[in-house]
DRENDO-1510 file (C-alpha; in Angstrom, 1 decimal, always signed):
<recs>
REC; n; res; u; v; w
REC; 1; UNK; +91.3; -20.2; -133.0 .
REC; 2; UNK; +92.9; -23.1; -132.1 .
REC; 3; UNK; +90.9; -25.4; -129.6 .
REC; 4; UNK; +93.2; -26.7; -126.7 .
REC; 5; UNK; +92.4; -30.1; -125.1 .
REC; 6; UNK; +93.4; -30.5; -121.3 .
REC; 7; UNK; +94.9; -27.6; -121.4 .
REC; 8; UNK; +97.6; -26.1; -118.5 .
REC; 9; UNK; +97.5; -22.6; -117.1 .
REC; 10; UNK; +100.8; -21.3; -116.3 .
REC; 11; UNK; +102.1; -18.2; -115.6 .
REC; 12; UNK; +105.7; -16.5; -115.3 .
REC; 13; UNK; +106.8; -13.8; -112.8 .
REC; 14; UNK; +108.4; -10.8; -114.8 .
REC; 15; UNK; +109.7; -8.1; -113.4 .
REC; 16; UNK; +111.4; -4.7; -115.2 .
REC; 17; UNK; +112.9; -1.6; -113.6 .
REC; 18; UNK; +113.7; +1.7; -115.5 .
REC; 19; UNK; +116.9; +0.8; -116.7 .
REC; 20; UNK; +115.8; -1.4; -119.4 .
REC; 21; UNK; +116.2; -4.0; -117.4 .
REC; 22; UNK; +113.9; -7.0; -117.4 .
REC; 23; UNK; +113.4; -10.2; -115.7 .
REC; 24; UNK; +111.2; -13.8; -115.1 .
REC; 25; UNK; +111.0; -15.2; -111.9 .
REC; 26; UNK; +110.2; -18.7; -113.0 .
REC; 27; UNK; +106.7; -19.6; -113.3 .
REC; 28; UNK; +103.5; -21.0; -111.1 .
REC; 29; UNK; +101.8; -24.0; -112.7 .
REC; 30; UNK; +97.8; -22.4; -111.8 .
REC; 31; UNK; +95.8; -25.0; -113.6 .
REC; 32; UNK; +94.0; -26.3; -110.6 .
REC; 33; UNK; +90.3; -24.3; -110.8 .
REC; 34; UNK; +87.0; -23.8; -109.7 .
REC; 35; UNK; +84.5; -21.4; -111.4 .
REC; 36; UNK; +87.5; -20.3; -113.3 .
REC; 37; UNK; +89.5; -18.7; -110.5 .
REC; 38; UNK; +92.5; -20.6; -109.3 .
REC; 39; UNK; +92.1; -22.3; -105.5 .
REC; 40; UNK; +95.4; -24.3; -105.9 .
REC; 41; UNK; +99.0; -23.0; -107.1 .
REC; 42; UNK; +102.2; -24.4; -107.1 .
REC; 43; UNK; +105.9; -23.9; -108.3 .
REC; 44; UNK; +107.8; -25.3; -110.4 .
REC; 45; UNK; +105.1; -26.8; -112.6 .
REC; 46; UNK; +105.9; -30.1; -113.2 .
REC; 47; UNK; +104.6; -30.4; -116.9 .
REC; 48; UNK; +107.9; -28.5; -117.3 .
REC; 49; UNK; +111.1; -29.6; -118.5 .
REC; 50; UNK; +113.9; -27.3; -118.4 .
REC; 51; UNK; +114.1; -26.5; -122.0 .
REC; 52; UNK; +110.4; -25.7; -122.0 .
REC; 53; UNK; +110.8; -23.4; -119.0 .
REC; 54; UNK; +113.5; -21.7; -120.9 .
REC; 55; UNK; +111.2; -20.9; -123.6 .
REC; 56; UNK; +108.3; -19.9; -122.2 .
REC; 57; UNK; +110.3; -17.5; -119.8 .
REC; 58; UNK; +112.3; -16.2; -123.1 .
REC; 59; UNK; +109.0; -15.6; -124.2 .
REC; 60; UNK; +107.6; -13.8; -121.0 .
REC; 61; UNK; +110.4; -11.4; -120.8 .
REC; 62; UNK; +110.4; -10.6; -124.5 .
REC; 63; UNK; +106.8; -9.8; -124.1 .
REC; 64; UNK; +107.7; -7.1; -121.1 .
REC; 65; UNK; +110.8; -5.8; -123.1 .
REC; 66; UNK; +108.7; -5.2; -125.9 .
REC; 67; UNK; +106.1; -3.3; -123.7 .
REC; 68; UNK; +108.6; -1.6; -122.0 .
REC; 69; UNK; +107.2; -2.9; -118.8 .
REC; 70; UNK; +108.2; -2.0; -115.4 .
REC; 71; UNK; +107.8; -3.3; -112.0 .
REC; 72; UNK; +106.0; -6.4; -111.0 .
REC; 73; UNK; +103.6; -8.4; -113.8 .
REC; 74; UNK; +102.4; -11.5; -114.9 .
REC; 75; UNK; +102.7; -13.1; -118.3 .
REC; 76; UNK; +100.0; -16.2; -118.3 .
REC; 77; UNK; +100.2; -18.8; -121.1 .
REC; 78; UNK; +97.9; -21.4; -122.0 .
REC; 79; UNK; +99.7; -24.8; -122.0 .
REC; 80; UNK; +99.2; -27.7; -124.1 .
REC; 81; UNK; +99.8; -31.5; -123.7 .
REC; 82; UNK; +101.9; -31.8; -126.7 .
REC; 83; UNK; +104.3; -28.5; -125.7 .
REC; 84; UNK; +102.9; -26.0; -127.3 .
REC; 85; UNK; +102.4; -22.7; -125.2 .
REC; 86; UNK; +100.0; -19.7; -126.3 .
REC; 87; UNK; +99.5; -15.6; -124.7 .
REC; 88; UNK; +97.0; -15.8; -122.6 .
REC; 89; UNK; +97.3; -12.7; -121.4 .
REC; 90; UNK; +99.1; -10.1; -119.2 .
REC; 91; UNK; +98.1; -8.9; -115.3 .
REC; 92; UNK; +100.0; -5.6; -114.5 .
REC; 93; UNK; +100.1; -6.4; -110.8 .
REC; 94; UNK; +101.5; -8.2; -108.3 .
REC; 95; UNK; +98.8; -11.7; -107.6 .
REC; 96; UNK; +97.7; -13.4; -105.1 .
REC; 97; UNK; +99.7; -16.5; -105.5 .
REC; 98; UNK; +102.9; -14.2; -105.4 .
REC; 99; UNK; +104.3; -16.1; -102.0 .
REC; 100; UNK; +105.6; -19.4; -103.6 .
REC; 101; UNK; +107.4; -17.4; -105.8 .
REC; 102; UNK; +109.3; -16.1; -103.0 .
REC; 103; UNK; +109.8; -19.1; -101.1 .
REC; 104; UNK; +111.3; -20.9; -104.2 .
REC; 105; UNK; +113.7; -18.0; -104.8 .
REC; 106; UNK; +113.8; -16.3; -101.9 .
REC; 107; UNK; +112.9; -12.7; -102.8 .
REC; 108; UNK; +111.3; -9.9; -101.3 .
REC; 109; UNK; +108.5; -9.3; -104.3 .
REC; 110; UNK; +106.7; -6.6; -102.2 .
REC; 111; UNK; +110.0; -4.7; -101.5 .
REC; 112; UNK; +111.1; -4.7; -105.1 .
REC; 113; UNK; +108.3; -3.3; -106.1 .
REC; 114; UNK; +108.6; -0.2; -104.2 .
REC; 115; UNK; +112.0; +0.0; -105.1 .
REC; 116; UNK; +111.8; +0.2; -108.6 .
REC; 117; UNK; +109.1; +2.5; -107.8 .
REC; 118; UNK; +112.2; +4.9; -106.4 .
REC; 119; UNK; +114.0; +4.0; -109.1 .
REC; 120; UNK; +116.6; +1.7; -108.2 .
REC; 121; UNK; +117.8; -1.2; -110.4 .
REC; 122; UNK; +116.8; -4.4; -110.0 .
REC; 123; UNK; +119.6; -6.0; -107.5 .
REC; 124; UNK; +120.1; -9.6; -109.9 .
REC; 125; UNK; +119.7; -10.5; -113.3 .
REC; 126; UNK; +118.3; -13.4; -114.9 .
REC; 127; UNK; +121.4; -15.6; -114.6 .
REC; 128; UNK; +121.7; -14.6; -110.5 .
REC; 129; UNK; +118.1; -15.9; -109.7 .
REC; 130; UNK; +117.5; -19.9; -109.1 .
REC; 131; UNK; +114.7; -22.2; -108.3 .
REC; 132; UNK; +115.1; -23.7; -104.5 .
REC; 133; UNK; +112.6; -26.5; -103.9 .
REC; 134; UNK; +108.8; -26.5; -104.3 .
REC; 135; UNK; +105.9; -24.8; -103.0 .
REC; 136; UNK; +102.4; -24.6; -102.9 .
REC; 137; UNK; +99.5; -22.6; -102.2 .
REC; 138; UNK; +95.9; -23.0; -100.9 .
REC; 139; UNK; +93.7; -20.4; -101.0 .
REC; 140; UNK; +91.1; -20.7; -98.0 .
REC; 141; UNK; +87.4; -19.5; -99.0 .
REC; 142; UNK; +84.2; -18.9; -96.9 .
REC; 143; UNK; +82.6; -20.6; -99.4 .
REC; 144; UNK; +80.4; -24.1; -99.8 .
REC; 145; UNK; +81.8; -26.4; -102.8 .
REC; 146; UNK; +78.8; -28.4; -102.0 .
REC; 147; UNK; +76.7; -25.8; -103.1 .
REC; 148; UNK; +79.0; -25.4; -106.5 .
REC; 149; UNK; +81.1; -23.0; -104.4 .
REC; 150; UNK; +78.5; -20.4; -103.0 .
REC; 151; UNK; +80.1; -17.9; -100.8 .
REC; 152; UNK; +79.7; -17.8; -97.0 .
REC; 153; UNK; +78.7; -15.3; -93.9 .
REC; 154; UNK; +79.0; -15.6; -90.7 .
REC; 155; UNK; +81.0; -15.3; -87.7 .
REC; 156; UNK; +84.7; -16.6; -87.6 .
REC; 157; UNK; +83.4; -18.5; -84.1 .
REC; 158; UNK; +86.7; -20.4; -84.3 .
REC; 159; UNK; +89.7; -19.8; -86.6 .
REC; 160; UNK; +92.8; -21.5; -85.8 .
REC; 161; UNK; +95.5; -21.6; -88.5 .
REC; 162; UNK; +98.2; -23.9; -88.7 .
REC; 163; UNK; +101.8; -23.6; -87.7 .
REC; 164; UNK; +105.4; -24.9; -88.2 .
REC; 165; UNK; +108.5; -24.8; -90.4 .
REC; 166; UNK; +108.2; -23.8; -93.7 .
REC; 167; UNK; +104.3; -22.9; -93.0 .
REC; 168; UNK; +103.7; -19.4; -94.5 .
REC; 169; UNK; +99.8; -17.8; -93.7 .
REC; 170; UNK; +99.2; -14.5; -95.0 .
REC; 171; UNK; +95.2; -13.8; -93.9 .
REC; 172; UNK; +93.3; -10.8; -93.2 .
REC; 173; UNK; +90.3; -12.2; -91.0 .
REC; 174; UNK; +90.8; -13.2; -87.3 .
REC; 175; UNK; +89.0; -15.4; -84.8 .
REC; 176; UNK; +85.6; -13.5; -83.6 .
REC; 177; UNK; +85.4; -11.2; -87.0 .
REC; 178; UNK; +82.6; -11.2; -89.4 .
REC; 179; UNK; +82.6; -12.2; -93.0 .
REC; 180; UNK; +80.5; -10.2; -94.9 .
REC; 181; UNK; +79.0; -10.2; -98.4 .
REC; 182; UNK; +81.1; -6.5; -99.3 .
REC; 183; UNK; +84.3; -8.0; -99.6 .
REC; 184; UNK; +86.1; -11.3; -101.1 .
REC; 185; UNK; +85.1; -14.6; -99.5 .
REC; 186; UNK; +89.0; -15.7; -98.9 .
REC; 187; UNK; +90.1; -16.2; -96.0 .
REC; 188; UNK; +93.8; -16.6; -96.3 .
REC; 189; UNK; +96.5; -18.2; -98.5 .
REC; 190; UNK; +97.7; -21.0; -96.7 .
REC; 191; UNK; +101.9; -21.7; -98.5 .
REC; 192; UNK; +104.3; -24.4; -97.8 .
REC; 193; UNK; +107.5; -24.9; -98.8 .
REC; 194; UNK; +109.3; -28.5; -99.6 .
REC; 195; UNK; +112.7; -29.8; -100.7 .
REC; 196; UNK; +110.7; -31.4; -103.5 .
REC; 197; UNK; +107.3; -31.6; -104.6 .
REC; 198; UNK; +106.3; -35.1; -102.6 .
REC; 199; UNK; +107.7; -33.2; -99.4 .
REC; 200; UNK; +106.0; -29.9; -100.2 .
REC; 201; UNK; +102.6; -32.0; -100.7 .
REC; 202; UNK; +102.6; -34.0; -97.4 .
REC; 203; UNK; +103.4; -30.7; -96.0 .
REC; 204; UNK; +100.1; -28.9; -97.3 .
REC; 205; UNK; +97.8; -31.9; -96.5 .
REC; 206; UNK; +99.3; -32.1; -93.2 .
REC; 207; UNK; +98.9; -28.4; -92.7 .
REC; 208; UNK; +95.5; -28.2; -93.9 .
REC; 209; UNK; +94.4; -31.2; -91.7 .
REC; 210; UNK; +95.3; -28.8; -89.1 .
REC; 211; UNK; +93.1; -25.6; -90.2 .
REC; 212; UNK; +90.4; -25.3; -88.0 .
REC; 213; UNK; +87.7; -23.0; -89.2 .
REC; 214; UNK; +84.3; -23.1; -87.4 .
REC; 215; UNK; +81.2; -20.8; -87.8 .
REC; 216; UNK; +81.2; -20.1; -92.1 .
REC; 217; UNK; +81.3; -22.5; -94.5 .
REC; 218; UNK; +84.8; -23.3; -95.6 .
REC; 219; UNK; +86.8; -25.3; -98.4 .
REC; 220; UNK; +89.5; -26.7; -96.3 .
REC; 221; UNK; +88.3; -30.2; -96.4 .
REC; 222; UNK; +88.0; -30.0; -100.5 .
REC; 223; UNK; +91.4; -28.7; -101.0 .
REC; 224; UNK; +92.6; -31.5; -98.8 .
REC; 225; UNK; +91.1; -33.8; -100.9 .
REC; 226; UNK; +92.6; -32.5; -103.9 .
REC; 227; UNK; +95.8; -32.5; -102.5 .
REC; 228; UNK; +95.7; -36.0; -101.8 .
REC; 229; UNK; +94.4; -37.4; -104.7 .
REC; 230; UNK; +96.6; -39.4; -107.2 .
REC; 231; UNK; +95.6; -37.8; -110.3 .
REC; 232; UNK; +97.1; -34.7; -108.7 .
REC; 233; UNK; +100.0; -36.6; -107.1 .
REC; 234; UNK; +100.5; -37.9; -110.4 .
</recs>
């Protein structure tokens, strides 16, 4: 097997109906890990250029065509720094980083799943769908990245999310609920949308400045951080 230095996760969006028709949704750069589950995810990646992104969604689609795959799915690739792109492999479900996909091309993944699930055909094809902007996603854990990432209990004494334009939440925990050691530790996904990636950035540290979470131990303050560092600027 090949051995692949400072290597890139990145995934594409498919989606097929029953009509044979099949789709990518552009792709969500997921490199940024810890305990090899992604905390930070944004889209477009921007180790892509726009011939690369061409390929690699060729390839995605081709990979669901040739499965005859329907319905929402993931086709995840391992990047290299010279180009090359390799099958990682395929999750037959909608993820968790699914919102920036829909703020960057403003579709309803949720509702097109159920109805392809009735059987309609998908309302676009490839040529219809764009890329608008830039977004990216923070996934909020009760969990203690001092203690290499140890999840949390406890009582949500205080849990004030952020708000504003282009500020999308989707969480499942509210202020005076318990977090408990039966379920995930994640909190929320906290998604912002940006004209461009700077903008979309600014946006996320800003908004996670502004996440108050008192009462579990949290990784708000450490995804700030990587937010704002150059390396991940750069």
């Amino acid at each position: 097997e090949k051995y692949i230095t400072r290597p890139r996760h990145i995934e594409f969006q498919i989606f097929g109906d029953h009509h044979g028709n099949v789709v990518h949704l552009f792709e969500r750069e997921c490199s940024i890990q810890r305990r090899h589950q992604k905390i930070i995810e944004e889209t477009p990646s921007p180790a892509l250029t726009p011939q690369l992104r061409n390929a690699m969604g060729n390839a995605a689609v081709k990979a669901a065509e040739a499965m005859g795959y329907t319905n929402a799915g993931t086709v995840e690739f391992i990047f290299g720094e010279d180009g090359s792109f390799y099958f990682l492999e395929v999750n037959t479900r909608l993820q968790v980083e699914h919102p920036i996909t829909e703020m960057t091309v403003h579709q309803d993944l949720v509702r097109l799943q159920v109805q392809v699930a009735a059987g309609l055909p998908l309302p676009f094809r490839q040529d219809d769908l764009r890329q608008d902007g830039h977004a990216v996603e923070c996934r909020i854990y009760a969990e203690d990245p001092a203690r290499n990432f140890m999840p949390g209990i406890g009582t949500l004494d205080f849990y004030r999310p952020p708000q504003g334009p282009c500020i999308r939440l989707d969480s499942g925990v509210r202020e005076g609920g318990e977090v408990t050691v039966h379920y995930d530790p994640m909190l929320a996904k906290l998604v912002v949308w940006g004209k461009e990636r700077q903008a979309a950035l600014e946006k996320m540290s800003w908004a996670l400045s502004r996440f108050a979470v008192l009462g579990v131990p949290n990784n708000v303050e450490f995804l700030k951080a990587i937010i704002d560092h150059p390396r991940f600027r750069a």
